[in-house]
C-alpha positions in Angstrom: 33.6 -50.3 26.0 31.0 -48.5 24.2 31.0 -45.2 22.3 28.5 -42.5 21.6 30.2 -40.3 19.0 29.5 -36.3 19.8 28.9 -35.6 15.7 25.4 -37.8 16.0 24.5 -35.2 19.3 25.5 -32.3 17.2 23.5 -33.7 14.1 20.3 -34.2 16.1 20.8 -30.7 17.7 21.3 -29.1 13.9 18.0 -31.2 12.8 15.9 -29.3 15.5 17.4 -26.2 15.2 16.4 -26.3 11.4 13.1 -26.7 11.6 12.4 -23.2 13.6 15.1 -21.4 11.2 13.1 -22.6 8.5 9.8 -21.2 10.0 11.5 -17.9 11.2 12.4 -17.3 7.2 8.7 -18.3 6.4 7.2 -15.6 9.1 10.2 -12.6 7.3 8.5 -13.4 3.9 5.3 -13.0 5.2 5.7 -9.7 7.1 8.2 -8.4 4.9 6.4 -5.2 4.5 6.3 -4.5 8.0 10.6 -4.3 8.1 10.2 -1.5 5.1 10.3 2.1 6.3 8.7 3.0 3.7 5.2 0.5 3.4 5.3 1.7 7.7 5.7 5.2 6.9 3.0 5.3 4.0 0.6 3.2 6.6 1.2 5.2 9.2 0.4 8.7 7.5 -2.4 7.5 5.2 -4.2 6.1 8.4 -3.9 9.2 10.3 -6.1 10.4 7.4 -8.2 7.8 7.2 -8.8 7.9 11.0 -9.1 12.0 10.9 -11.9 11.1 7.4 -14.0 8.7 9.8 -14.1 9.9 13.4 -12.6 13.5 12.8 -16.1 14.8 12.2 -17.6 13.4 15.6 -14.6 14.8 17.6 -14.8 18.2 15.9 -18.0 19.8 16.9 -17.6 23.2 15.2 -20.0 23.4 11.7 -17.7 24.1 9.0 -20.4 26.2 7.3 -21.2 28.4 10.4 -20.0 32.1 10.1 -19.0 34.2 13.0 -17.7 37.5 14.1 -13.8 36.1 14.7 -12.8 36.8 11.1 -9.6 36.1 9.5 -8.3 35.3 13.5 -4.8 33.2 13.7 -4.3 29.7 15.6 -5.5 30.3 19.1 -7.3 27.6 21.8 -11.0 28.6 20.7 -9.4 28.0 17.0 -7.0 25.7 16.7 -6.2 26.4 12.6 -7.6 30.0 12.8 -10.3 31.3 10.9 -11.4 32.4 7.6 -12.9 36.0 6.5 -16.3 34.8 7.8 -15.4 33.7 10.8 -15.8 30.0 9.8 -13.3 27.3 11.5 -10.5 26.3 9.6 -10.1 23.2 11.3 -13.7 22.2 11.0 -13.8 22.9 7.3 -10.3 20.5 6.7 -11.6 17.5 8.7 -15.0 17.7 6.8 -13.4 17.7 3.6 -11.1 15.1 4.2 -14.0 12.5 3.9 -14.9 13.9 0.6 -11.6 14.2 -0.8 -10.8 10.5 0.1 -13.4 9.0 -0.6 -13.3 10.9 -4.2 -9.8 9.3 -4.4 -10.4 5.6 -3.3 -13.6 4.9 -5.3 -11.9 6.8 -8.6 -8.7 4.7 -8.2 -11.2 1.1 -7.8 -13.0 2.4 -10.7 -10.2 2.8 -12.7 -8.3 0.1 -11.7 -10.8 -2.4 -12.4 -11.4 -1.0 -15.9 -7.7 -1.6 -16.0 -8.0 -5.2 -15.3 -10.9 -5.8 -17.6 -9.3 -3.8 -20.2 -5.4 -4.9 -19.9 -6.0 -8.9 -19.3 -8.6 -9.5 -22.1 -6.3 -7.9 -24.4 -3.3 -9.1 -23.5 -4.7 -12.7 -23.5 -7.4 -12.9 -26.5 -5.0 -11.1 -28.9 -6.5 -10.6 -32.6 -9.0 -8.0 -33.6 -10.2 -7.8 -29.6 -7.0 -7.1 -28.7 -6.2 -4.5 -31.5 -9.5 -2.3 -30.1 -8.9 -2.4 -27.0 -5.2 -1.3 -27.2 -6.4 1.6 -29.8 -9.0 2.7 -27.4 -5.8 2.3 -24.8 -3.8 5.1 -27.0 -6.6 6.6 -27.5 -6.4 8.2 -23.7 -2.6 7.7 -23.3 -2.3 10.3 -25.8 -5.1 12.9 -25.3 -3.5 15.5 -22.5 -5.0 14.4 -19.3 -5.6 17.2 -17.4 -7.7 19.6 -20.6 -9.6 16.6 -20.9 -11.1 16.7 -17.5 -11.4 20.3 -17.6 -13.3 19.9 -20.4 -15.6 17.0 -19.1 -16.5 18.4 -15.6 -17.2 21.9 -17.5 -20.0 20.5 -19.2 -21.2 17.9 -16.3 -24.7 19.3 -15.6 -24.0 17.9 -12.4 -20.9 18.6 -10.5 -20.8 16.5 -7.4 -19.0 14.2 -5.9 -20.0 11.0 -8.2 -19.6 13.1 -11.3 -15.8 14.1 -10.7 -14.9 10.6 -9.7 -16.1 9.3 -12.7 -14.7 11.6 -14.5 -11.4 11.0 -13.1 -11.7 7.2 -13.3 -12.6 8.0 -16.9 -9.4 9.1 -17.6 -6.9 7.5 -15.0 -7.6 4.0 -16.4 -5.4 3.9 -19.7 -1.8 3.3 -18.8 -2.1 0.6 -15.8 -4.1 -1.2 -18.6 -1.2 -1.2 -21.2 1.2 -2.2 -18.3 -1.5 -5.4 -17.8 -1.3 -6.0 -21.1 2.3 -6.1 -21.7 2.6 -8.4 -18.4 -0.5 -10.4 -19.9 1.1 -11.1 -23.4 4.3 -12.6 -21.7 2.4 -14.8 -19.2 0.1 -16.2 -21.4 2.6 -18.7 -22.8 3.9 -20.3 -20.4 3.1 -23.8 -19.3 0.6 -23.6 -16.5 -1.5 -21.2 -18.7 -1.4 -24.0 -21.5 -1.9 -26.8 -19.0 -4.9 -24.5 -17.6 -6.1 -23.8 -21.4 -6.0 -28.0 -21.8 -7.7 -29.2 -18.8 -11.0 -27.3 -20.6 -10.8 -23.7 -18.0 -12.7 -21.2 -19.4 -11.4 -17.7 -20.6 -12.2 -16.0 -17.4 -11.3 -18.1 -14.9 -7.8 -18.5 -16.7 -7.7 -14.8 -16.6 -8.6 -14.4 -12.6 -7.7 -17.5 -11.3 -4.2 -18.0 -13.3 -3.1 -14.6 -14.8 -4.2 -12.2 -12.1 -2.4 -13.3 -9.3 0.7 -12.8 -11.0 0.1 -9.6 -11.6 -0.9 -7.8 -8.0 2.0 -5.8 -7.7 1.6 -4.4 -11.0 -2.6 -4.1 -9.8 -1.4 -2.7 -6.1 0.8 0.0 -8.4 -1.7 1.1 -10.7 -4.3 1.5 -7.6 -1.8 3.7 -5.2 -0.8 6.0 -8.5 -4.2 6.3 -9.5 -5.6 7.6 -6.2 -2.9 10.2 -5.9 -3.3 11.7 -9.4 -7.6 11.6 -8.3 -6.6 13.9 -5.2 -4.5 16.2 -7.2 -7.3 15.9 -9.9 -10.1 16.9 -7.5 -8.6 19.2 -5.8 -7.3 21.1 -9.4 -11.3 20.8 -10.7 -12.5 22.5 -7.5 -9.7 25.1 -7.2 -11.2 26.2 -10.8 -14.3 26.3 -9.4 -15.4 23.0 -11.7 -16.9 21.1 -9.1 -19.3 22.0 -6.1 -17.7 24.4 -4.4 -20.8 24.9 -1.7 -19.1 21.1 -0.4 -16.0 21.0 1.8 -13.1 19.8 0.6 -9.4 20.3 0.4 -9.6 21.5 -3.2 -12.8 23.8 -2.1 -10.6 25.1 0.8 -8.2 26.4 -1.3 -10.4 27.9 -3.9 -12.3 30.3 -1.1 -8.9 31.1 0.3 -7.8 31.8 -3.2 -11.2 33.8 -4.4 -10.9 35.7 -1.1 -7.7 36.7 -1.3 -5.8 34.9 1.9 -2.0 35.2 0.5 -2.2 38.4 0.0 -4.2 39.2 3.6 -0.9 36.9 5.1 -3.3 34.5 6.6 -1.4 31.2 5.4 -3.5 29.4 7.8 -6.3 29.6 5.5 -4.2 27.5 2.4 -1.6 26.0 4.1 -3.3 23.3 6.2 -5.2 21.9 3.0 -2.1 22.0 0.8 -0.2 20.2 3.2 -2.3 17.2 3.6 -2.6 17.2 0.1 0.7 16.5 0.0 0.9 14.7 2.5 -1.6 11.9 1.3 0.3 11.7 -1.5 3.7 11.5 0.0 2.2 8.8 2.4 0.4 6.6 -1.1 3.6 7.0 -3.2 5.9 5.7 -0.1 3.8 3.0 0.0 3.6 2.3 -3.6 7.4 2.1 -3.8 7.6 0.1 -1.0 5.6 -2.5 -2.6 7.6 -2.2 -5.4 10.8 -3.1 -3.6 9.2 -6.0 -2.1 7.5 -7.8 -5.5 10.7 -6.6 -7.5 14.3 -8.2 -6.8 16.0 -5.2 -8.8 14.6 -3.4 -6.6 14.9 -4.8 -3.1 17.3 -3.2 -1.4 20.3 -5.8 -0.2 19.8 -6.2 3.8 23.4 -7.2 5.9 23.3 -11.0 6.9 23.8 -11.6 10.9 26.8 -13.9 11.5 25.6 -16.6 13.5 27.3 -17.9 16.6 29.2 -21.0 16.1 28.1 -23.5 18.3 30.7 -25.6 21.0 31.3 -28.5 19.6 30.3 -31.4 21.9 32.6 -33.7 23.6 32.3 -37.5 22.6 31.8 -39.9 25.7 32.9 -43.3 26.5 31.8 -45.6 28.8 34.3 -47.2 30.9 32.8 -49.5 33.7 31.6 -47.6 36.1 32.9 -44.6 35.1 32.8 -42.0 32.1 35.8 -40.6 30.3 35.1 -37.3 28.4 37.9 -36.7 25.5 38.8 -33.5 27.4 40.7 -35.8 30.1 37.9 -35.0 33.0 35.6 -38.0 34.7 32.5 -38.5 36.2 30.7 -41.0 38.2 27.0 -41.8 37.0 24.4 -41.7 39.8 22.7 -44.7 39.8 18.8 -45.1 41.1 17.4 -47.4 43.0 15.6 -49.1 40.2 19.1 -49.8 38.1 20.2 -53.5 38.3 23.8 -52.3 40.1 21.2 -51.1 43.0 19.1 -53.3 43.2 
């Protein structure tokens, strides 16, 4: 009489379940962002703009510049978002500027984020005199009120386009995601992979992009995201002033015609209100995504997710082989079918 023991069947069935458990958790890691509301809502709403900043002007065939007899008319089918007091399209003029304003935003926040790097990592790592500068110039910026400061540099900008208030924003949106680097830089720089590194002969840059960086792209991914919002509320305050070019469409120019020509107090909110919202909106849609980043890369953070039970499985039945015949341990038999090819058939 020979026995098969129903623990071995159960073991072999646990081995191969493992291995697609195993790969299951490897694919949640990987698309963890995708299971935050948060990194789904801020992707969601900034690509709406995105989308509206690239094709929006081929879909909306109304010149924002173009002046007409409708003045200061509500939402209606010929104008969706109403009109201003000359007759231009509301709607027109917010779909134009959303190129400018984001693309104002995005290359301010790369600027400035890359000065960052530069700034934050060689400090952080080369320590010394070189480290001492560059944290002075650092403080330097923290400290000087943001805001006067680019009022004062875009007043006297003999040139007050596009290229001119990004770099002025970049300018001075670059100083505190460099003393975060730096801080993350100084306690990284120890540890044994960065000595091993330092040994094997690897220069000072790739040490600092190859080793050190990598670490350090949720603090990078942070600093971007915050930096592009405060360059859309920066642009947008410079133009209500009238401290950029107010002759090109964006959301800040928006609101500082409707301002200049009096909209709130003529009730026609659909002049201001449009532009202010997406504004906001941007900013509601970056900062969701920034914390949900920030939830992800930080385990303080991460919000505790309830575990699924899983089903027990039925334990299986040992068999034993009696002649002919098969017992099972729950008291029921079976005769084996036997083929023409066994030797009992033959």
């Amino acid at each position: 009489m020979a026995m098969i023991a129903g623990s071995e069947e159960s073991l072999l069935s646990d081995t191969e379940d493992s291995i697609p458990l195993s790969s299951r958790r490897g694919r949640r890691r990987r698309f963890a962002a995708l299971r935050s509301w948060k990194v789904i809502s801020g992707l969601v709403i900034v690509g709406f703009f995105v989308l509206m900043a690239v094709v929006g002007p081929y879909l909306v065939s109304a010149n924002p510049s173009t002046m007409s007899l409708a003045m200061l008319q509500g939402p209606s089918s010929a104008h969706w978002l109403g009109t201003t007091q000359e007759g231009q399209d509301v709607l027109a003029q917010l779909v134009d500027g959303s190129r400018s304003t984001l693309i104002v935003a995005f290359l301010a926040a790369t600027i400035a984020t890359t000065v960052s790097i530069v700034v934050g990592l060689a400090g952080g790592y080369l320590g010394g005199v070189s480290d001492e500068l560059l944290s002075l110039l650092s403080n330097i910026f923290l400290v000087i009120p943001t805001l006067p400061l680019v009022i004062v540099l875009a007043g006297y900008l003999p040139n007050k386009g596009d290229l001119s208030v990004t770099l002025v924003i970049a300018l001075t949106g670059w100083a505190w995601g460099a003393r975060v680097l730096r801080a993350q830089t100084l306690s990284i720089r120890k540890r044994d992979y960065i000595e091993a590194a330092r040994a094997a002969g690897e220069g000072t840059w790739r040490i600092l992009f190859w080793e050190i960086l990598p670490n350090e792209l949720a603090i990078v991914t942070a600093s971007f995201l915050f930096t592009a919002v405060f360059a859309i509320l920066t642009a947008a305050g410079l133009a209500f002033l009238g401290l950029a070019n107010v002759s090109a469409w964006s959301w800040g120019t928006m609101l500082y015609w409707a301002q200049n020509d009096s909209a709130l107090q003529a009730g026609a909110w659909w002049w201001f209100v449009p532009p202010g919202l997406c504004i906001a909106l941007v900013g509601a849609g970056l900062s969701l995504l920034n914390f949900g980043f920030d939830e992800m890369t930080n385990p303080r953070l991460r919000a505790a997710r309830p575990v699924r039970p899983r089903r027990a499985k039925a334990p299986v039945p040992a068999v034993a082989l009696q002649g002919d015949r098969a017992a099972v341990t729950d008291g029921t038999t079976f005769t084996p079918v036997r083929g023409p090819g066994s030797p009992e058939g033959a």
